[in-house]
C-alpha positions as a printed NumPy array, in Angstrom:
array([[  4.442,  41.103,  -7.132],
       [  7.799,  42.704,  -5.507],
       [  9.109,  44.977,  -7.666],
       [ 11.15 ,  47.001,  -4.923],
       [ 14.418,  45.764,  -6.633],
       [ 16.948,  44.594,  -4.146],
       [ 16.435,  45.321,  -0.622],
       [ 17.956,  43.533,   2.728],
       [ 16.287,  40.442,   3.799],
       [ 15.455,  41.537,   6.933],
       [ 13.584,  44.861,   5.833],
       [ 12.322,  43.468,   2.594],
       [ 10.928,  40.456,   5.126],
       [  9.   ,  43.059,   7.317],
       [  7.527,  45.423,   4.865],
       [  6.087,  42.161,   3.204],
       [  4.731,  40.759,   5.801],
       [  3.1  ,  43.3  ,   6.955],
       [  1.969,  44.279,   3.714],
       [  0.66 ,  40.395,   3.769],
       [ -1.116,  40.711,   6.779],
       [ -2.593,  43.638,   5.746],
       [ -4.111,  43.004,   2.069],
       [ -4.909,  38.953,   4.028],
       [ -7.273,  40.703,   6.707],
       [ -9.075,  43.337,   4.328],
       [ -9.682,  39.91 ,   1.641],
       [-11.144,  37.762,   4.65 ],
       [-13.091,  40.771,   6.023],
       [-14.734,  40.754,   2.316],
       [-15.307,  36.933,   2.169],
       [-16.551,  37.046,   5.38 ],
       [-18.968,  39.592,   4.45 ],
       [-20.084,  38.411,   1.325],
       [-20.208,  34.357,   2.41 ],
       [-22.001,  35.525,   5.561],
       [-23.475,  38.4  ,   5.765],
       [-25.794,  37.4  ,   8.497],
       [-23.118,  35.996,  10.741],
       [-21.684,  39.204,  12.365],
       [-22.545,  39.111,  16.072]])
């Protein structure tokens, strides 16, 4: 899935993460909408 070649740990570590968090809460936000549609408050 990385394909950014060879970058320092410590940057590498932050751009995925984020990148993580990111793609994580827009795939729950979709689940969430499509296993409960009716549960949004």
């Amino acid at each position: 899935m990385n394909g950014h070649g060879e970058r320092s740990p410590d940057d590498l570590s932050s751009v995925d993460e984020t990148e993580t968090r990111r793609r994580y809460a827009d795939a729950v936000a979709r689940m969430t909408e499509r296993h409960d549609p009716g549960d949004h408050v």
